[in-house]
N, C-alpha and C positions, 0 to 999 in steps of 0.2 A: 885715291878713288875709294869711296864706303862701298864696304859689302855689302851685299842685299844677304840677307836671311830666307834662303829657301826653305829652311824647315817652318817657319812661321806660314808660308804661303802655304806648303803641303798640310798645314795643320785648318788655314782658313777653305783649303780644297774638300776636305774631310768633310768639317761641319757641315759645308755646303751642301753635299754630295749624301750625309743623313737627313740633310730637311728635306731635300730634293725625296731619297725615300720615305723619306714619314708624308710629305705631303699625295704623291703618288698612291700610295696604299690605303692612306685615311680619306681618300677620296670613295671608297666603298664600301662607308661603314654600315650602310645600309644592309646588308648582306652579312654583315657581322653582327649586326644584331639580330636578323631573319634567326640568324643559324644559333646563335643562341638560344634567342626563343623556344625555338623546334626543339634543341639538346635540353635543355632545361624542363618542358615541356613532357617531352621521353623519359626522362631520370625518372620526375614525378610519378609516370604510368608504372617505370621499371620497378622505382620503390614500392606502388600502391599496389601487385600484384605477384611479388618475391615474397619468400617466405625467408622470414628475419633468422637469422644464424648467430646463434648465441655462443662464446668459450668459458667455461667453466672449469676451473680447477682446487683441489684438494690438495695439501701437502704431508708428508708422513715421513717421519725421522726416524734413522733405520743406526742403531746403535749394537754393533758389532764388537763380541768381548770373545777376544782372539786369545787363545788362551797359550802360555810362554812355549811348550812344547812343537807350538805347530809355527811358530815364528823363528826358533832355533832349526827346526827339521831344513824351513821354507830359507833356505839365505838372504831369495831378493827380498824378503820381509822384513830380516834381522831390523834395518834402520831405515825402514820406512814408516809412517803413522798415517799415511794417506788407506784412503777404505776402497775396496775394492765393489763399487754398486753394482756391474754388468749382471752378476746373476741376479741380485730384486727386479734390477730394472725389466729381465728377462722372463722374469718370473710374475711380474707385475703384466705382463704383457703376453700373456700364454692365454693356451685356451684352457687348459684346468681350469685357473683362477676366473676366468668369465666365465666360464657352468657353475662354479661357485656362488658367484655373485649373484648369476640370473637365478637360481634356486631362490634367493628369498626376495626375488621382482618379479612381474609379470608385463613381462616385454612380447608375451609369443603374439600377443593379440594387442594390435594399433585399432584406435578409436578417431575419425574423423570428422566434421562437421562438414554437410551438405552446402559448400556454396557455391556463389560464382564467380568471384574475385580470385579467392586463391586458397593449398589446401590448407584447412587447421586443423592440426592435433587436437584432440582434448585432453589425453592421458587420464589423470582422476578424475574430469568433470564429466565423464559423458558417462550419460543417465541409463548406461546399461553395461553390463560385465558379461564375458564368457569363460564358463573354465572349460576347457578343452582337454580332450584324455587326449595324449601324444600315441599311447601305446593301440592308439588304432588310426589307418590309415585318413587323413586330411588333405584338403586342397589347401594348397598354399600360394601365398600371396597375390591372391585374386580377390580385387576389392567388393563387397559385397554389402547391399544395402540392408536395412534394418529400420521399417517403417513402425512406428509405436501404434497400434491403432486404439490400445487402451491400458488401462492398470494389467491387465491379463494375458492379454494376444497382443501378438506381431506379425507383420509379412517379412520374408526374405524375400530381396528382388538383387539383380544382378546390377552391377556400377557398370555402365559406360565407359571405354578406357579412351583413350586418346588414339589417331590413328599413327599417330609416331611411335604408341608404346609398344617394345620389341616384346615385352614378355608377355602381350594380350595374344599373343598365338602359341607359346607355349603351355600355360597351363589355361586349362577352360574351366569354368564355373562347374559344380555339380549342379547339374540340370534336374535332380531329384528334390532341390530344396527351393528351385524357382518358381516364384506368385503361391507360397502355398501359404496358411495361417498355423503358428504355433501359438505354445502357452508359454507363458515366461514360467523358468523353473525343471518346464519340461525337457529330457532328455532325447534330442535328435541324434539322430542314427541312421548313416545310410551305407551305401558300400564305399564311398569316399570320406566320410565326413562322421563325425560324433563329437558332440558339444554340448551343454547346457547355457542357455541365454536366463540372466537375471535381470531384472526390473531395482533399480537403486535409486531411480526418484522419479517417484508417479507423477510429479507436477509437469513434468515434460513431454506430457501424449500428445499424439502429433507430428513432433519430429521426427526428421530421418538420419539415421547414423550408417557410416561407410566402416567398417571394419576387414581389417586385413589381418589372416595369421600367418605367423612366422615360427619356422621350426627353431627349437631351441638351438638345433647343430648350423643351421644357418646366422645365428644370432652372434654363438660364441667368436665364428669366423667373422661377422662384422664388426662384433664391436672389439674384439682385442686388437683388429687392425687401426679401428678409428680412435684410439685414445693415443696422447703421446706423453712422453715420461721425459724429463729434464733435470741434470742438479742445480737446485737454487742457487747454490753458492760450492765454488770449487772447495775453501776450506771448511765446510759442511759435510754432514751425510744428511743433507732433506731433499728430499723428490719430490716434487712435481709433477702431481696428475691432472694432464689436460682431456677436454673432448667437446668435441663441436657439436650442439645438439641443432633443434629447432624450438626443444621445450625443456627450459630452464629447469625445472621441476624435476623432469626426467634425467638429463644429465648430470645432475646433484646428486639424487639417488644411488644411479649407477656406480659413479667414483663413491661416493661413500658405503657401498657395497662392496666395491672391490677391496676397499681399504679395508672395510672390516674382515674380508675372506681374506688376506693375507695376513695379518695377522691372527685369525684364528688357525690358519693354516702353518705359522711359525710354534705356536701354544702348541698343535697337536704333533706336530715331531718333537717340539722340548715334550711332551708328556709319552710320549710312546715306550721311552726307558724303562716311567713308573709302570706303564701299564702291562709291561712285559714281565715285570717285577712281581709283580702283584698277579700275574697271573701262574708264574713259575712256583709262589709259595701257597697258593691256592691248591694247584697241583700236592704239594708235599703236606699239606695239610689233610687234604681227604684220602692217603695214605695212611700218614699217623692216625687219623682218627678213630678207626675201627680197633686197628691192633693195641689203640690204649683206651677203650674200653672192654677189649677181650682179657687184657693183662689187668686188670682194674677189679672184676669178674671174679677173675682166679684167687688173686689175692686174697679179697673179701671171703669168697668160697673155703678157702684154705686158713685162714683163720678161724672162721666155725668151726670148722671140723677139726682141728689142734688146740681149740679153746687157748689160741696164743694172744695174749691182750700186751705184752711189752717184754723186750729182750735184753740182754746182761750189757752190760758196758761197755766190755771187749767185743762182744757183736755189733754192738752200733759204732765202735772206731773202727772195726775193719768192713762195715759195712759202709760206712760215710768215706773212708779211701778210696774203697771200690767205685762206689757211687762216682767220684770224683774224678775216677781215672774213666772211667766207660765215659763220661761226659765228655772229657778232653779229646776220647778215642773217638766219639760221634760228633765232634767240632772240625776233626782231623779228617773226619771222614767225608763231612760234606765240603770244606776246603777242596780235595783234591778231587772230589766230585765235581766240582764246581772247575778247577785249572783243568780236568779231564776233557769236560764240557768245552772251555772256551778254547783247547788243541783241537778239538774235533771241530770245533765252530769257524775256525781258524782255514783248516785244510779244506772242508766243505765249502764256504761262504768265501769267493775272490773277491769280490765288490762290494757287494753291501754286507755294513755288520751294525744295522740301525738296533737290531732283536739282541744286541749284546748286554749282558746284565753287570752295572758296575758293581766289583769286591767289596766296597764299602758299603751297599745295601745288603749284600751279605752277612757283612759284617767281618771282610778281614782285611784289617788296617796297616794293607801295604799300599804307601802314596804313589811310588814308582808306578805299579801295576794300574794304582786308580787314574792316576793323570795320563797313560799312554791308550789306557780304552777309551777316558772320555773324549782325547784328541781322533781317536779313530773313531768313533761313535758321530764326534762333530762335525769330520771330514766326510762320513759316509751320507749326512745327512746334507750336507752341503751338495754333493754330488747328484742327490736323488732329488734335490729341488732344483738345482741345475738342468737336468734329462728333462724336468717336465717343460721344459722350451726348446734346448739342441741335443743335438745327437751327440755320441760319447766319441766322435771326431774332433769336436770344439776343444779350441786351445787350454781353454777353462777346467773344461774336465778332463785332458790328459795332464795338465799340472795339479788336481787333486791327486788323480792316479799314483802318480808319482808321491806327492805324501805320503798318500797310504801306505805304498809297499815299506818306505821307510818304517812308518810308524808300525808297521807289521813284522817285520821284519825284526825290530829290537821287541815287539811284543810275546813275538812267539818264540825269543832266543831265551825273555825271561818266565813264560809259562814253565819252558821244560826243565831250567832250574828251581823252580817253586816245590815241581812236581817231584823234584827226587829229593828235597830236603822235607818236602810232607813226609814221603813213605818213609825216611830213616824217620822223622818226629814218632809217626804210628809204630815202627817196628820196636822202637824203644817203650815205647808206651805197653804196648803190648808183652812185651817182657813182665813191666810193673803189675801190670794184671793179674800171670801166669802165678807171680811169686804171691799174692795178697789170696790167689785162689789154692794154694797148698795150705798157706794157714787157716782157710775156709772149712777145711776140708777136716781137721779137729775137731771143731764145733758138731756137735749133735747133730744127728741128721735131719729134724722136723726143721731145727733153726736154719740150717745150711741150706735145705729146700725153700723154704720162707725167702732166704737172706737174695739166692736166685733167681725166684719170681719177683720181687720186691725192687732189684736190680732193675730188670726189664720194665718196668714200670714206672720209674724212675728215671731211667732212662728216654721215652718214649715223651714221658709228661715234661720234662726240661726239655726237650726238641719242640715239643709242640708249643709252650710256651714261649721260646726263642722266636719261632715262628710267626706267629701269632703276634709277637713286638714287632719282627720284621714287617709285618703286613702293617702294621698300624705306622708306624712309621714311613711306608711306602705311600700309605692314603694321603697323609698328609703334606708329604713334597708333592705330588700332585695336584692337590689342593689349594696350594700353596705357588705353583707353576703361575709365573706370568710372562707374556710376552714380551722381549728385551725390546724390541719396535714400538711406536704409539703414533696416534694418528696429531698432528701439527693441528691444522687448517680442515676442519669440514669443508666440503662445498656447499658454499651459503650464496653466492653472488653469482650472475651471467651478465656477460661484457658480449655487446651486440661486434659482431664481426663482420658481418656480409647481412646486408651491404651497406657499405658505407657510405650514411649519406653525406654527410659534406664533404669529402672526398670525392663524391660521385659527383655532387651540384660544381663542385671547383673545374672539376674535369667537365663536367657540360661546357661549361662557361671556355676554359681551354681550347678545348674541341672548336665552340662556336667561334671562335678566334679563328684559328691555326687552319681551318678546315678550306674556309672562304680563300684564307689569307695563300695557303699553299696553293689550291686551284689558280690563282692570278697570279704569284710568283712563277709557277710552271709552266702559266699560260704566256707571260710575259718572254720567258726563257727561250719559247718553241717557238715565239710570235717571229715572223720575218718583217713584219710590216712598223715603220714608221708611226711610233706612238704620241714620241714627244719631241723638243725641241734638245735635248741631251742625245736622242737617237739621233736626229738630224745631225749633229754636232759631231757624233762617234763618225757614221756611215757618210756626209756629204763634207768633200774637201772645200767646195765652193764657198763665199764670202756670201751672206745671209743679206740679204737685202730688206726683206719687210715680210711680216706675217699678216695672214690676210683673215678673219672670224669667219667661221662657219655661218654660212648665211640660211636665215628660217623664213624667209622671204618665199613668195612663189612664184617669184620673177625674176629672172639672169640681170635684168636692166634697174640691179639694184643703187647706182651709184644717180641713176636717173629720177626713179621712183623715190626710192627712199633715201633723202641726200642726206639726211640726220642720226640716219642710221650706224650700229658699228661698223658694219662691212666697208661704208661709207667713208668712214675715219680712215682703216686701214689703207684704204689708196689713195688718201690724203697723203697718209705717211709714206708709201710708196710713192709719190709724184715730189714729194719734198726730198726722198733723198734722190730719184733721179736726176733732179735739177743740178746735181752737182757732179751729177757724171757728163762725161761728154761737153766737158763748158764750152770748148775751140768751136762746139759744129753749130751752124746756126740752125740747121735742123736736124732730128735727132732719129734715125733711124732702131725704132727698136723691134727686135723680135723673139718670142712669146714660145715655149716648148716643153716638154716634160716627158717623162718617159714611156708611159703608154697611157694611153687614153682613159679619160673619165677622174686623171686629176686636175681638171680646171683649167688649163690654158686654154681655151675661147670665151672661160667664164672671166680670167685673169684680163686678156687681151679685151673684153668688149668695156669693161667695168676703169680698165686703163684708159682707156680711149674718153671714156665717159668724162671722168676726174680731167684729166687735161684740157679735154674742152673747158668744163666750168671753170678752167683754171684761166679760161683767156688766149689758148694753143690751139690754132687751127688744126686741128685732128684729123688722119684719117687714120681705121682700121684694114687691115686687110685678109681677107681669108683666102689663108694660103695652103689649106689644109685641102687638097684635091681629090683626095679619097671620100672623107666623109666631112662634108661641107657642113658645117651648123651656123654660119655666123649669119649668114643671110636668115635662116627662121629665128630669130632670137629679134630681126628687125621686121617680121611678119613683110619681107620680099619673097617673092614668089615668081620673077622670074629669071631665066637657064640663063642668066646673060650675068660674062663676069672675067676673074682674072686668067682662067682657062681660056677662051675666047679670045683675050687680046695676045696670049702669048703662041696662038694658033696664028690669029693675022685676020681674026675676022673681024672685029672691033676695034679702034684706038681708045687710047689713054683717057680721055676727057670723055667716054662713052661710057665707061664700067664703072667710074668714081658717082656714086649717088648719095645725094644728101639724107641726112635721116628726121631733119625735122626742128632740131635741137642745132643750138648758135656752136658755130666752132667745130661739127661733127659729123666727119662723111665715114665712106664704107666701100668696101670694094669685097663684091659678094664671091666666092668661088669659083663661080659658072658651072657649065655642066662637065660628068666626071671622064678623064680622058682617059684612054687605054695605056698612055706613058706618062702619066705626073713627073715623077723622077726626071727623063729627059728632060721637060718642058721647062722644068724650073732649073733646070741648069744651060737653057739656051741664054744668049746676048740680050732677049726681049724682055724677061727681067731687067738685065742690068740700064736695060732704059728705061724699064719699068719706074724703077727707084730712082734713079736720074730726072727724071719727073716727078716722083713726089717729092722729092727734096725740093726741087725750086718751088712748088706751090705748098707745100704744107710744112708746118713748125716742127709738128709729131709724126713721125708714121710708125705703127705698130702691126707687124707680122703674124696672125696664129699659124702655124707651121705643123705638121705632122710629128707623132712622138719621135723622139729622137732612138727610143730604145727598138721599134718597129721598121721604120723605112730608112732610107741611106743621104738623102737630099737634102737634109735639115743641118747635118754636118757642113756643108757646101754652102748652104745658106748661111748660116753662122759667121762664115769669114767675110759678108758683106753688108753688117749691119752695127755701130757703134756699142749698142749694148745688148745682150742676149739673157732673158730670162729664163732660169728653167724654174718650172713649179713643180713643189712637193706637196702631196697629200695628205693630212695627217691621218693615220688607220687607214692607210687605203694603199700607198707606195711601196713598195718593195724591197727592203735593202739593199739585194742581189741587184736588180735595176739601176743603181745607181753606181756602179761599178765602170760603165761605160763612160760616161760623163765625167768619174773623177779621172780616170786615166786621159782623157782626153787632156782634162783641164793642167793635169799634171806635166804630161808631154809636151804641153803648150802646143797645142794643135788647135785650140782654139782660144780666142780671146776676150774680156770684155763679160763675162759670162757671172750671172748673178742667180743669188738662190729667191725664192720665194713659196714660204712655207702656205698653203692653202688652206683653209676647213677646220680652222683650229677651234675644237671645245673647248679644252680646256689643256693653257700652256704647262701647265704642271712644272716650271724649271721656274730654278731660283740662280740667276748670278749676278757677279758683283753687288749684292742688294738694292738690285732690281727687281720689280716682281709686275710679269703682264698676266692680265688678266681678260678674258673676251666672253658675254655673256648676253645677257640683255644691257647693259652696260658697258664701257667703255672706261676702264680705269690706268693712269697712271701713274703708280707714287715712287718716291726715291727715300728708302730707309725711311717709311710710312711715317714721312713729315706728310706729304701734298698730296691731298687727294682730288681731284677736278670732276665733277660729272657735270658728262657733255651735253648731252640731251635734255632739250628741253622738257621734251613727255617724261621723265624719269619719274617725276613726280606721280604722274598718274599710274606708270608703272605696277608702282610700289605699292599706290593704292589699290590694285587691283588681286595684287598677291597677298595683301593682307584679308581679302573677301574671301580668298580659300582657305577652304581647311584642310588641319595640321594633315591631316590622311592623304588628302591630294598632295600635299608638298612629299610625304614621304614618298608617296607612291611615284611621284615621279621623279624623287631623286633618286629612288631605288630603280627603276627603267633607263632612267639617265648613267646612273654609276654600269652597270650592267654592261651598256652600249659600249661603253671605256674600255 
């Protein structure tokens, strides 16, 4: 026996079951394209009335020379080469450095153009400047007009705010400066406000400028928040300054301001050493000064008056020892003045020691001592530009702390050895002095007085001198100071960020899709009602007999009227397949039912009846529906006489059967309406009812009450060969058909056939089949054979080419809608 291949069939189930949805959905593109329209439509406004957001950024490479002491202190350092950026980046992002910055910009005052699309900055094009004194009180950021009325005068008038804007009721205009006429140049002044307005290009009289000012301390908190910092590259040290402006020009600026304040702000901590330097020997300078022009004086003085013009030989060798040892002894001096200094500076000074003066600008050439200040110097300075962003909680600066005390700790173990190998250097020295001034002391007494003053003078003048190199040497590492940082990348370019238009038009277009598309999926989702013939297929267990076209007709008596018609076909094809039911009976009792009323069984039943006549089948119809009779007005009868009445016993059989005009085709009207239907149709007089129409007629067909409504129709059912129920398309119930399959399932009833009603549009695809019902009547098999029935089609077609394209849309956009 061959296996069949179920996966092959679940795979041809698939396909089916996507065309099925593609055709379903693509039936409302109308509405997909409405919604784009409209989306597309909106973008354009959104764009034509947003103000364009530009990102600008600067890069700046930040070159850290860590020097050996503080990488041996620091262990996790020892074998790392990665850089540590949290404090630039912290530091780049403070508010110090944005007072900085905005010092040399003028941000406090915003310049706008009057329009009515949307707002525009001008920043340097607009044709008027304000400098504003900060140190008197101002109204802030209340927008305020600025009418030119010539090269000279202007009015202030108040801006309009919006009624949504929250800050138009906190700060209010100075009403001292409203409708009044100034001079450009001139100085206004009032108890809120103090400004000077200038005139920077007279060609623009006329115009009105909106200006807004902003305190600087408001400034610094905006804009350090609004910029953001990045590393370009992990194995790098370069940052990345970003910030979203509105005006390209302006946000350029900014960053390349801040870049420049932080590096001059790096330049003025490297320079503070020198400058501390330079101000320590300034000090010892205008000390010496005086007292070595007073000893200067004396000398001179004391020569005249000894008429002493040059002394013995042995005077000037014990005077050039002397000389030589006082020097050593005032080298010695300032040494330990100086390790004095930096034990006091030491004990005084826990945290910052920026004010410390390195020994080798002094001039004594201990490296140990020079390389543990400068690491403490570098540490401390690292610290205090750290504070100017976190508090001295941050991880950051308890691990500097922690350096420092180290590096203090061996600093101040080697000050207090320096300081006692100075006092033995001096106490020796001083010795040598003692001995060079007994041999002094031989020498005549003018020369030995001379030799004294001459001393001191000599002294004073080799200090000042030393001095004096010291400073000139300090000027010029200062001088010479540049900052180890440099700026990469100026900000030269603005990349539009918001809003994005083609992202925004793709997203219209999206939207205009998804939007339509989701409301009809959802709508489909929650629908209970019978759409299609796949719904039918899920919810009716019954065996599908024939589908009947929505008829646009304005007549029930459409198989009569319009025999050419679709609706026409369809119970063609419904009488063709019931010909093969019931073959045994010579006549064929059928009856007509559906679940609640207004889907079409009397429109089903009268249109059935119709077709069989013209088919050559004496017909009759019957309406059996006792409640609410319609089959008799659909044949313009009009009178109370009918199948109620015979089953009462007031009329017989051959009394209530009435011809309708038409060959082959009677009727049997309801009669008038009884207080028990139910009973009546379950009496015996029926059953002879039908027992009579079987011998006189081919057809008889039943409209009957819905089955989902009254209980009779069930009962009826089991006395009739074949039972139609009709379904409604967009109109039946899911829930409704519940009854009927149970029945069908229990076999409780028999014989029982579908019939789908009203069909627009079949929207199902199976076994490559495909029905179609329109104006038109089509049907092809794997779109070889296509047939059209109709003979008017032709004209049809000519008549829909007479409209135009707008009518066709519009009403396939009304039509898909209705779907």
């Amino acid at each position: 026996m061959e296996k069949i291949d179920f996966s092959q069939l679940d795979g041809e189930e698939k396909s089916l079951e996507l065309k099925y949805l593609i055709a379903r959905y693509l039936r409302y593109w109308p509405w997909y394209v409405l919604f784009i329209i409209l989306l597309v439509i909106g973008t354009y406004f959104f764009h034509r009335y947003t103000v364009n957001q530009y990102m600008v950024s600067g890069t700046l490479v930040i070159r850290h020379n860590s020097k050996p002491e503080t990488r041996i202190l620091d262990r996790s350092a020892i074998f790392s080469s990665q850089y540590n950026l949290d404090n630039d980046i912290l530091m780049l992002s403070s508010k110090n450095l944005a007072r900085e910055a905005l010092a040399k910009l003028h941000f406090d005052v915003t310049y706008f153009a009057k329009t009515n699309i949307k707002t525009i900055e001008l920043y340097n094009s607009s044709p008027i400047r304000l400098a504003v004194d900060w140190s008197h009180m101002q109204v802030q950021q209340v927008p305020m007009q600025v009418e030119i009325l010539s090269e000279k005068t202007f009015r202030i008038l108040h801006e309009s705010t919006n009624i949504l804007d929250i800050n138009s009721g906190q700060n209010q205009p100075d009403q001292q400066l409203i409708d009044r006429i100034f001079e450009f140049g001139q100085e206004i002044e009032t108890s809120k406000s103090k400004f000077t307005i200038h005139l920077v290009n007279p060609s623009r009289v006329g115009e009105t400028i909106i200006f807004e000012l902003k305190s600087p301390t408001y400034l610094e908190e905006k804009l350090s928040k609004e910029i953001s910092i990045h590393l370009v590259n992990s194995a790098a040290s370069v940052l990345e300054i970003r910030m979203t402006t509105t005006i390209i020009e302006k946000g350029k600026d900014y960053i390349n301001a801040l870049m420049e304040s932080y590096l001059e702000y790096e330049l003025k901590e490297k320079n503070r050493i020198s400058e501390n330097t330079l101000i320590f020997i300034e000090d010892q300078l205008n000390l010496l000064e005086d007292s070595l022009k007073q000893k200067e004086r004396e000398l001179q003085d004391f020569k005249v008056s000894n008429r002493m013009v040059n002394v013995t030989a042995e005077f000037s060798e014990i005077l050039g020892r002397i000389n030589q040892l006082d020097d050593d002894a005032k080298a010695l001096d300032l040494e330990l003045a100086y390790f004095n200094a930096i034990k006091q500076y030491m004990v005084d000074k826990t945290k910052d020691y920026s004010q410390v003066i390195a020994p080798s600008v002094i001039g004594i050439p201990d490296p140990l001592l020079n390389g543990l200040i400068q690491t403490l110097v570098t540490l401390s300075q690292e610290r205090r530009k750290l504070l100017a962003s976190v508090n001295e909680n941050h991880p950051e600066v308890s691990k500097i702390d922690v350096q420092m005390e180290k590096v203090r700790e061996t600093l101040f173990e080697n000050v207090i050895n320096l300081i006692e190998n100075t006092e033995k250097k001096k106490a020796l020295l001083s010795q040598n002095i003692r001995n060079y001034d007994k041999r002094f002391e031989t020498l005549p007494e003018s020369e030995s007085k001379y030799t004294s003053i001459f001393r001191e003078y000599r002294l004073r003048e080799n200090l000042y001198t030393y001095l004096l190199e010291k400073q000139a040497e300090a000027g010029i590492a200062k001088a010479s100071n540049v900052s180890e940082n440099a700026i990469l990348d100026y900000a030269k370019q603005g990349k539009l960020v918001f809003p994005k238009k083609e992202s925004n038009y793709l997203m219209a277009i999206g939207l205009g899709f998804l939007l339509p598309f989701g409301f009809f999926l959802i709508r489909d989702m929650l629908d209970n009602r019978i759409r299609d013939q796949r719904d039918l297929k899920k919810n009716f267990m019954i065996p599908q007999l024939a589908i009947i076209g929505l008829s646009e007709k304005k007549t029930n008596m459409v198989v009569l009227e319009h025999p050419k018609s679709s609706v026409s076909e369809s119970f063609r094809s419904l009488r063709s397949a019931i010909n093969y039911l019931a073959t045994e009976k010579s006549s064929k009792k059928i009856l007509v039912t559906s679940s609640v009323s207004g889907e079409g069984k009397t429109f089903t039943s009268l249109n059935l009846a119709s077709i069989m006549a013209l088919g050559g089948k004496k017909t009759v119809v019957v309406g059996a529906d006792l409640r609410r009779p319609k089959l008799a007005s659909y044949f313009n009868h009009k009178v109370k006489t009918g199948l109620s009445n015979f089953l009462i016993g007031e009329h017989a059989a051959e009394e209530i059967i009435i011809p309708t005009g038409h060959d082959n085709l009677f009727f049997v009207p309801s009669g008038i309406i009884p207080p028990n239907p139910a009973e009546l149709l379950q009496t015996q007089k029926l059953k002879d009812f039908l027992f009579y129409l079987e011998e006189h007629f081919e057809i008889v067909i039943f409209d009957t009450p819905p089955l989902g409504l009254v209980s009779e129709t069930v009962d009826l059912m089991r006395l009739f060969d074949i039972n139609l129920y009709v379904v409604r398309q967009n109109y039946t119930l899911k829930n409704h058909l519940v009854m009927i399959n149970d029945l069908f399932n229990n076999k409780q009833v028999n014989n029982v056939y579908g019939i789908f009603n009203g069909i627009v549009d079949a929207g199902y695809y199976y076994e490559g089949y495909n029905y179609g019902y329109g104006n038109t009547y089509l049907y092809s098999q794997n779109n070889k054979y296509i047939y059209n029935y109709f003979e008017d089609e032709e004209k049809q077609m000519n008549i829909k080419k007479k409209k135009s394209s707008f009518t066709l849309f519009w009403n396939r956009f009304i039509e898909s809608f209705r779907k």
